[in-house]
C-alpha positions in Angstrom: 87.2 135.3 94.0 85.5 138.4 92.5 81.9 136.3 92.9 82.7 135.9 96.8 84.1 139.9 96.9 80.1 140.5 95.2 78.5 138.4 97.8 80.0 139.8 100.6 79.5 143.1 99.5 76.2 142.4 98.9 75.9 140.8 102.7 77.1 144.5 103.7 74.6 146.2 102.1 71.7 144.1 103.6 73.2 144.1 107.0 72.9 147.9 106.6 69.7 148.7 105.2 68.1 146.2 107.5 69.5 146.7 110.8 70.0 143.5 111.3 73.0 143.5 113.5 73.5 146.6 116.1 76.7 145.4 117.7 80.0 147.3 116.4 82.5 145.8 114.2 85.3 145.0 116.0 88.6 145.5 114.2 90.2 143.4 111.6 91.8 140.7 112.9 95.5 141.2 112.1 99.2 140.5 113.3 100.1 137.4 113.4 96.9 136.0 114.7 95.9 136.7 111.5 94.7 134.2 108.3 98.1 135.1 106.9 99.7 133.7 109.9 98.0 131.2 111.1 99.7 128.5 113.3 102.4 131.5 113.9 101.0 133.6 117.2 101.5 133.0 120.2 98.1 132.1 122.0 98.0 135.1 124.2 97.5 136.9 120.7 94.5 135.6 120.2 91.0 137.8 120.0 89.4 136.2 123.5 85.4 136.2 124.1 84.4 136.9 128.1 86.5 134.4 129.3 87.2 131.7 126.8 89.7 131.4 124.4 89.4 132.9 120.9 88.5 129.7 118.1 91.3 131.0 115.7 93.6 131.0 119.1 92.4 127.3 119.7 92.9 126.4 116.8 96.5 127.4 116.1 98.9 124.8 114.6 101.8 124.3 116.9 104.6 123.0 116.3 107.9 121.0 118.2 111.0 119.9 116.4 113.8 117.1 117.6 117.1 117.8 116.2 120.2 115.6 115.4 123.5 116.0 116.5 125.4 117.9 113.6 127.5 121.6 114.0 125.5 124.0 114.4 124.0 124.8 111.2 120.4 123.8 110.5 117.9 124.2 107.8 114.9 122.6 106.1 114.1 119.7 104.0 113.8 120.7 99.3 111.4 118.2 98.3 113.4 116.1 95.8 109.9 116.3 93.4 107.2 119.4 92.7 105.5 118.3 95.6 105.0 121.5 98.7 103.1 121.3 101.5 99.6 122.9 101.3 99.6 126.7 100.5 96.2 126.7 102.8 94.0 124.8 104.8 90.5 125.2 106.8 89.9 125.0 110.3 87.9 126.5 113.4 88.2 130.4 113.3 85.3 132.0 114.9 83.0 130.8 117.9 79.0 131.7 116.9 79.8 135.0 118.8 82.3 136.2 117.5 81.3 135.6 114.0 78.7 137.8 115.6 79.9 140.7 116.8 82.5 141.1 114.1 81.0 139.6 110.9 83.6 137.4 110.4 86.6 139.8 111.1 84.9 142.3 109.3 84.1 140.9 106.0 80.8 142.1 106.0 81.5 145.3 106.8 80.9 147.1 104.1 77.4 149.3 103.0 77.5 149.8 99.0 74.6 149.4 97.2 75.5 145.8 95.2 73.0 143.1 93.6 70.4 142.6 96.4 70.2 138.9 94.9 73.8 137.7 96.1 72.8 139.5 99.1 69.7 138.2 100.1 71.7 134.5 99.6 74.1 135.6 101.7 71.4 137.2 104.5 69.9 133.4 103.9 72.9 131.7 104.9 74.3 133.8 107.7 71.8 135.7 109.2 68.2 134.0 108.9 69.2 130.4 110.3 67.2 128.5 112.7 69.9 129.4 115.0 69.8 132.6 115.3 72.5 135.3 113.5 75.9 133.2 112.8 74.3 130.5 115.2 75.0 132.0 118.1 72.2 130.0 119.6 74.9 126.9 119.0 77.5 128.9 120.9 79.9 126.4 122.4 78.7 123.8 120.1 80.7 124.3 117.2 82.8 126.6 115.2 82.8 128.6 112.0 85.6 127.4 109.6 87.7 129.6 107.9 90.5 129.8 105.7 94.2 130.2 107.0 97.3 130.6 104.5 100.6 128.7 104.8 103.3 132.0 105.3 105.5 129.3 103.6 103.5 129.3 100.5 102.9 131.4 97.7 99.9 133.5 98.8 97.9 134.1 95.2 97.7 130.2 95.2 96.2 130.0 98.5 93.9 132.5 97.1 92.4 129.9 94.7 93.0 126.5 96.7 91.0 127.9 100.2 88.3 130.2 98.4 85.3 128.9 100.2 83.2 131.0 102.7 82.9 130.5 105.8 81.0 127.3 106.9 79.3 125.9 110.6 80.9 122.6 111.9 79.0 121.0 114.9 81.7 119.9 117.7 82.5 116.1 117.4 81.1 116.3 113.7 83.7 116.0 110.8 83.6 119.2 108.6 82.1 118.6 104.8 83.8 115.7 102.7 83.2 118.0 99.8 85.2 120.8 100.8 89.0 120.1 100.6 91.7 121.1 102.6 89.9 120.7 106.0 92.9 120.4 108.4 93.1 116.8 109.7 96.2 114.0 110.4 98.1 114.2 107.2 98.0 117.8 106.5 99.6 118.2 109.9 102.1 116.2 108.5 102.9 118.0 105.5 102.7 121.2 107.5 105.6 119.8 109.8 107.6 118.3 107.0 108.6 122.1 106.2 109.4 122.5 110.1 112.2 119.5 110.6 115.4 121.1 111.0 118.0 119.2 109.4 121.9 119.3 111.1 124.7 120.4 108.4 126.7 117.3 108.1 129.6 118.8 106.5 131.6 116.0 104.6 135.4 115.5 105.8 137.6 115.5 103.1 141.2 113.5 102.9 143.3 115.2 102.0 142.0 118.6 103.2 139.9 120.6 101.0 143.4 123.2 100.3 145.3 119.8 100.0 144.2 118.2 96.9 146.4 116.8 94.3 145.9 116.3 90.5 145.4 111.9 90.1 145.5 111.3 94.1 142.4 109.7 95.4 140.4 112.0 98.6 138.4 110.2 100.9 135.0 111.2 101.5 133.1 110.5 105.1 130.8 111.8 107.1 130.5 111.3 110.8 127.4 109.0 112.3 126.6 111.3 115.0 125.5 113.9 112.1 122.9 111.0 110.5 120.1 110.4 113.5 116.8 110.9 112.4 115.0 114.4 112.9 111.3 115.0 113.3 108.5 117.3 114.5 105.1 117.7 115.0 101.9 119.4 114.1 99.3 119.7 116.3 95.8 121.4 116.6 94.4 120.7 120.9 91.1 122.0 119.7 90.2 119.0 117.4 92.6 116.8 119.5 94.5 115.5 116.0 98.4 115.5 115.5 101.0 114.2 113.2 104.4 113.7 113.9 107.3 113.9 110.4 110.3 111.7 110.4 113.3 111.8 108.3 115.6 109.6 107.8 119.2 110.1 106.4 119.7 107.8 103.8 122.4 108.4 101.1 125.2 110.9 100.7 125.6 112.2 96.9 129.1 113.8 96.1 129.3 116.6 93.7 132.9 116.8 92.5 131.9 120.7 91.3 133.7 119.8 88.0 133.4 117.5 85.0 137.2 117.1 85.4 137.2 114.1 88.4 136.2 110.5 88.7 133.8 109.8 91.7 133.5 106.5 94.1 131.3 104.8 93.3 130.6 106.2 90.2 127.4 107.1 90.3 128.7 109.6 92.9 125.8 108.1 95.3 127.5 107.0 98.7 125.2 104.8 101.3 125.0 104.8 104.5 127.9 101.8 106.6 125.8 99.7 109.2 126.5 101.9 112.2 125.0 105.0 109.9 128.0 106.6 108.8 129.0 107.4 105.2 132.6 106.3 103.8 135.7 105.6 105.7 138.4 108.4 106.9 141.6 107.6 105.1 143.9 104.8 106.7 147.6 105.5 106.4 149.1 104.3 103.6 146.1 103.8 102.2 146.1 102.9 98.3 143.6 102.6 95.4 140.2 104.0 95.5 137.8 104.9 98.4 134.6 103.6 99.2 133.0 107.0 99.1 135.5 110.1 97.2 136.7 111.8 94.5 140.0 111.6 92.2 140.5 115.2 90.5 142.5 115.4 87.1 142.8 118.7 87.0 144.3 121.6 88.9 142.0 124.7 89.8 145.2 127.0 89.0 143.1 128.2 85.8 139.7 128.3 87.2 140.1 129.3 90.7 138.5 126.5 93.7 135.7 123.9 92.8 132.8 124.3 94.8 132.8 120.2 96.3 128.7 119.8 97.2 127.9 116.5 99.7 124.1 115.9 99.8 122.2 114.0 101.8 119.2 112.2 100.9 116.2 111.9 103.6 113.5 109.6 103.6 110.1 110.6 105.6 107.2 109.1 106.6 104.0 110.6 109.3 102.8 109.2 111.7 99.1 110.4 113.7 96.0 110.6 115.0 94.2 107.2 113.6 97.6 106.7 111.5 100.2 104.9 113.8 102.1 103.3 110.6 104.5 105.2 109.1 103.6 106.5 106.2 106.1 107.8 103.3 105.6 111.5 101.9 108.2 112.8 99.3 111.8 112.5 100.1 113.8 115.6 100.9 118.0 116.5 100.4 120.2 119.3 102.0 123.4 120.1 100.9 126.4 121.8 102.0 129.5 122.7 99.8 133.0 123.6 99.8 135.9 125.1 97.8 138.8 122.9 97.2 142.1 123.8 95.7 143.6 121.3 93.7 147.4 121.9 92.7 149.3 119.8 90.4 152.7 118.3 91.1 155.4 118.0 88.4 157.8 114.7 88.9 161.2 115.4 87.7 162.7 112.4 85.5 166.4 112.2 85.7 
């Protein structure tokens, strides 16, 4: 980073000994048009030249979502590995003219004297093209690509994963194979993996929750209409690409919330029935152990409530632009948790 910080202050000081470019420096792009942002503004917010639409405007990821039918909690996907979506990617940012009129949202603004080497590399690259200053003689033929930041992500990573400068890519041509994170299908579908909105499918406990008794089996089930798929999608209009992320439901694992219970099954992992429910609400008179609960053996007089956790497994998979089979990316879980009061009955042997 502190070689690209020389060159473009190097840029800066050529630009202003030679005179090369007379047009003011329009201001830093900023809100939430910005590289910070990207894929966040609105389009209106986008910097507009004459009477077209700005390239970092046209280039915006946007996003819609499909929910399912649980209460009316919602929240997002954890990865059940280390895996995260990108912290950054490249895509179109500046038509030729505005890279010319505001040297790349002001990047090369700057006039101290630096090491007229990186500069004059830079002056090469930029300014001295057979195009014409930032190519503007290929306006409406292309775009420069620039880096924008996943607000998602941890920023001082997308610092050193999107750390190139800013590059020409002719329209209809694909953008260098050397240069990674170029936005395309499957990067869209990591970016909407973190946009799904999962329902809260709260798990219905038999007895209640305040109800529990020390050795009596409670019945564990979740309602079908709270496990329907959920998905959403990534798009960018300019390139014409998209990706839609689909997840599944596809196990329910019980958290007891104390070493002091048995689970069923054991393994605490419940699947899902053939209609797409999970367990079985209690049938009366029902004896012996559920398909899918929890047998507590001790009371929570001494320790206060045990915090009961149900969550639910998702598998997903993308689909996209020149990718219609689904194709699996990490599995996600949300949880949801509740207190539950166990009390202990004494029998009296006469």
């Amino acid at each position: 980073m502190q070689a690209v910080k020389q060159s473009l202050i190097a840029l800066g000081s050529a630009l202003a000994v030679l005179g090369l470019l007379s047009i003011p420096v329009a201001a830093q792009g900023g809100g939430k048009g910005g590289a910070g942002d990207f894929g966040a503004a609105p389009v209106e917010e986008g910097r507009v030249a004459g009477d077209s639409i700005s390239a970092e405007a046209a280039a915006e990821v946007l996003y819609s979502t499909s929910t399912g039918s649980g209460d009316n909690s919602e929240g997002s996907l954890t990865p059940v590995s280390d895996w995260s979506p990108p912290s950054c990617w490249y895509a179109p940012k500046w038509t030729a003219e505005e890279a010319a009129q505001t040297r790349f949202d002001g990047m090369v603004d700057v006039s101290p004297q630096h090491d007229a080497g990186n500069a004059e590399a830079m002056k090469e690259r930029y300014i001295d093209g057979e195009h014409g200053a930032f190519n503007v003689e290929k306006n409406n033929k292309g775009y420069w690509w620039g880096a924008y930041t996943n607000p998602a992500a941890d920023s001082s990573q997308s610092s050193l994963d999107c750390a190139e400068m800013p590059f020409w890519v002719d329209t209809g041509d694909e953008p260098p194979a050397e240069i990674e994170n170029t936005i395309n299908p499957e990067i869209l579908a990591q970016l909407a993996y973190q946009e799904i909105r999962i329902p809260e499918a709260t798990p219905t406990l038999q007895p209640d929750g305040d109800r529990q008794v020390v050795n009596l089996p409670t019945w564990v089930s979740v309602d079908d209409a709270a496990f329907q798929p959920v998905s959403a999608t990534a798009r960018v209009d300019v390139l014409g690409i998209e990706a839609t992320t689909t997840a599944t439901p596809g196990s329910l694992h019980i958290d007891p919330g104390t070493d002091d219970a048995l689970t069923f099954p054991e393994s605490g992992e419940c699947l899902l029935n053939d209609d797409g429910s999970v367990g079985r609400k209690r049938p009366a008179g029902a004896e012996g152990a559920p398909p899918c609960g929890v047998q507590y053996l001790r009371s929570t007089e001494a320790t206060g409530p045990y915090e009961f956790e149900g969550s639910v497994t998702w598998d997903v998979s993308w689909t996209g632009t020149n990718n219609p089979e689904p194709t699996e990316l990490p599995s996600g879980t949300f949880a949801s948790e509740q207190d539950v009061t166990v009390r202990e009955i004494q029998s009296v042997v006469r």
